[in-house]
C-alpha positions in Angstrom: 1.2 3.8 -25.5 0.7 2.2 -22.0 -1.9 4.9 -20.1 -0.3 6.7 -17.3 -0.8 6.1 -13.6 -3.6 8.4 -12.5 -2.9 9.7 -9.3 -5.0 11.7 -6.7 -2.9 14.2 -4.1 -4.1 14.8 -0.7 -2.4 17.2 1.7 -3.4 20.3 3.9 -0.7 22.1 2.3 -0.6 24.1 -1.1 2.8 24.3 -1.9 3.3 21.0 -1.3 0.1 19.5 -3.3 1.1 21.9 -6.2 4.7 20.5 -5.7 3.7 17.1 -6.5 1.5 17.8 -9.5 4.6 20.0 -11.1 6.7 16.6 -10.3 4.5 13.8 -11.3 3.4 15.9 -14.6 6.6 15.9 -15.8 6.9 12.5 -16.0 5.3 10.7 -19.0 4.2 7.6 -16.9 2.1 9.3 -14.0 0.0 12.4 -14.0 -2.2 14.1 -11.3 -6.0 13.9 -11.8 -6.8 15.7 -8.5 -5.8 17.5 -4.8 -7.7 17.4 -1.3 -6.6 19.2 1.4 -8.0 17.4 3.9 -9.9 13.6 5.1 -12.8 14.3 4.0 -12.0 16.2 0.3 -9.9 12.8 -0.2 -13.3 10.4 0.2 -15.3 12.4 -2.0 -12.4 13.4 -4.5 -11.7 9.6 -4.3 -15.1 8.7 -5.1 -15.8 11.4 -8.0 -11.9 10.4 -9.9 -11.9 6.7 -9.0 -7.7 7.5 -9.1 -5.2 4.6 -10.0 -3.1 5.6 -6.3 -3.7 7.9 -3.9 -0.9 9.8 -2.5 -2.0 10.9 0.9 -0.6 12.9 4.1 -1.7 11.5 7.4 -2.1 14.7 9.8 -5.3 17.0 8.0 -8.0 19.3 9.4 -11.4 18.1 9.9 -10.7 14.4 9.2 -6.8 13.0 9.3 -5.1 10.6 6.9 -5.6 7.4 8.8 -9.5 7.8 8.9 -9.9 8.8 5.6 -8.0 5.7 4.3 -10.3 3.6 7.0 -13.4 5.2 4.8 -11.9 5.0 1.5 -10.9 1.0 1.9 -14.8 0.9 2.7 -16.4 2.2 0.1 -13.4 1.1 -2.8 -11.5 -2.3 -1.1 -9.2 -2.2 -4.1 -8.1 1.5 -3.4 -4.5 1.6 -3.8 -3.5 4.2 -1.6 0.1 5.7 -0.9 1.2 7.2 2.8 3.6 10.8 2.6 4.1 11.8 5.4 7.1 13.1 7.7 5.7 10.9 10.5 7.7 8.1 11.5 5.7 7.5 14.8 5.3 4.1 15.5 1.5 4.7 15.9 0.7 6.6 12.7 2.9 4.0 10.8 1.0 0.7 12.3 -2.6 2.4 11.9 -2.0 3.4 8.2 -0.8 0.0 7.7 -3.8 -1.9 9.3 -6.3 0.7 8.3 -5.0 -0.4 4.5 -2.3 1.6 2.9 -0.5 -0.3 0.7 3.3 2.1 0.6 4.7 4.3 3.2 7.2 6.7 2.0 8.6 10.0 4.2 8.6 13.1 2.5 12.5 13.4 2.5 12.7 10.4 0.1 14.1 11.6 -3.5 11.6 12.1 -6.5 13.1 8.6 -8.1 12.3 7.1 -5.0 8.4 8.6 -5.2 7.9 7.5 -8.4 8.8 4.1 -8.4 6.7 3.6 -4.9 3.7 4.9 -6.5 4.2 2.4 -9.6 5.1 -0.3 -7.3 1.7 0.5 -5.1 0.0 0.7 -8.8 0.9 -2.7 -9.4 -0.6 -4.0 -5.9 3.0 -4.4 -4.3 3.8 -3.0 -0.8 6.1 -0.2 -0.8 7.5 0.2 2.2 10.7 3.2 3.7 13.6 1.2 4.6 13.4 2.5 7.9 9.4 2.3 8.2 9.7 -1.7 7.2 11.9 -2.5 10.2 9.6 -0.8 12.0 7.0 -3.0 11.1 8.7 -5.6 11.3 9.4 -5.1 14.8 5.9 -5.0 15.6 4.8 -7.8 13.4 7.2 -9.9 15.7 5.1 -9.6 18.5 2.4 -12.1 19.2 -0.7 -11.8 17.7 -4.0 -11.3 19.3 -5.6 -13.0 16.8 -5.4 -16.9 16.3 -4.8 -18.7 13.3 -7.3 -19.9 11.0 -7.7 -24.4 11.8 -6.4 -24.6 8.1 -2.8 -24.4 7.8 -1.3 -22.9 4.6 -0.7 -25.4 1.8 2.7 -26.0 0.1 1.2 -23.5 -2.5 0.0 -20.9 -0.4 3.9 -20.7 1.3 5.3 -20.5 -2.8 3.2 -17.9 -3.2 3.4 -16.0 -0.1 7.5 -15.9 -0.6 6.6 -14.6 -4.0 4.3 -11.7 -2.9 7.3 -11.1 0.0 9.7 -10.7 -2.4 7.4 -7.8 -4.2 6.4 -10.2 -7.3 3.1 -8.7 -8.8 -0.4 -11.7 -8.9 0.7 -11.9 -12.8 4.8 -11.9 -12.4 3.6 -15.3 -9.6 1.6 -16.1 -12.4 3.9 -16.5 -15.0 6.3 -18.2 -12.8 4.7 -21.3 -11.6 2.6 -21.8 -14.5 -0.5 -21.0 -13.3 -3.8 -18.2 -14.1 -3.7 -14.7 -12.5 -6.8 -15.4 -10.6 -5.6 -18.8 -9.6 -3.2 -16.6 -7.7 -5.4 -14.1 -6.8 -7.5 -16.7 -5.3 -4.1 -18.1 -3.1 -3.1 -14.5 -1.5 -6.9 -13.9 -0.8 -7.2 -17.4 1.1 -3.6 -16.7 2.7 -4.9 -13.4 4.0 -7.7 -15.3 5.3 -6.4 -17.9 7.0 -3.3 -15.7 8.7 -6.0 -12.7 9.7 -4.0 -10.1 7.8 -5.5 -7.1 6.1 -3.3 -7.4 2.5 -0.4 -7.6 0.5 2.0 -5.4 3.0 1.0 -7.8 6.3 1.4 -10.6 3.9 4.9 -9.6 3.1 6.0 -8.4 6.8 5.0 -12.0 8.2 6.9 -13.6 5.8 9.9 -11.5 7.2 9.0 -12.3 10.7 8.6 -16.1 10.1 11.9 -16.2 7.8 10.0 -17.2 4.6 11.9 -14.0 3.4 14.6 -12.3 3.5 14.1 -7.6 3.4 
């Protein structure tokens, strides 16, 4: 039986926190190994449970949800970590991104919709609020302060960078052109290198802004 998604909770609110344990528990392929109810709770909690995702508010006491991703990303670069939040601020939505959230979901989205963003954001693809990924979108379409790398991407770096756009998982890309799951691994890290983006969800939204993809 496949192991289900272990997933740390982080919010300042109780009722809310104890909410989302009640809902993910009932549900054979997630549980909740943890809550913080604040930033810095969700570093250390993070640290101690090592958690699969981590489902996480932006606006806390003491330290809010954008720095604690920011500290988590530094200390675990593979955290996988899920934005809930009622914010749709153009601000809080661009500085989860870049500080490395993976998913962005609003707290009015169903429990269907919860779920399959947190296996989604499991799995290392973006999950993204319809309304949040035109948002970023939008921005994305601005000029970039930073330059390209000299190295364009190759013919296979642009297959695979449609792929990841299209939500495909490294071993779905895999499987599809034939090749190992750390040849492709290899590909996105070199395509995040070379385009200056911070992962998977940048990855995906320039593909959208240079028509490689289609939302």
């Amino acid at each position: 039986m496949t192991q289900p998604i272990r997933v740390l909770i982080v919010d300042d609110h109780a009722l809310v926190r104890k909410g989302l344990c009640a809902l993910l528990d009932a549900k054979s392929e997630v549980t909740a190994v943890g809550e913080a109810a604040d930033g810095d709770e969700a570093v250390s909690k993070a640290r101690a449970l090592q958690p699969d995702v981590i489902l996480l508010d932006l606006v806390m006491p003491r330290k809010d949800g954008i720095a604690a991703i920011r500290e988590i990303k530094q200390e675990t670069p593979q955290a996988r970590i899920l934005v809930l939040t009622s914010f749709t601020e153009d601000e809080k939505v661009f500085a989860s991104i870049k500080a490395g959230a993976l998913g962005y979901l609003l707290k009015d989205s169903s429990p269907l919709e919860l779920l399959q963003a947190i296996k989604a954001v499991h799995q290392g693809q973006p999950s993204l609020h319809p309304s949040i990924a035109l948002k970023l979108i939008q921005e994305i379409s601005q000029p970039s302060d930073l330059p390209l790398a000299d190295d364009p991407l190759t013919a296979r770096e642009v297959a695979i960078l449609k792929l990841v756009a299209q939500g495909f998982s490294n071993q779905e890309i895999a499987q599809r052109m034939h090749i190992s799951g750390r040849t492709v691994a290899t590909h996105v890290s070199n395509i995040l290198s070379k385009l200056h983006l911070a992962n998977r969800t940048q990855a995906a939204l320039y593909a959208l802004r240079e028509g490689l993809a289609e939302l």
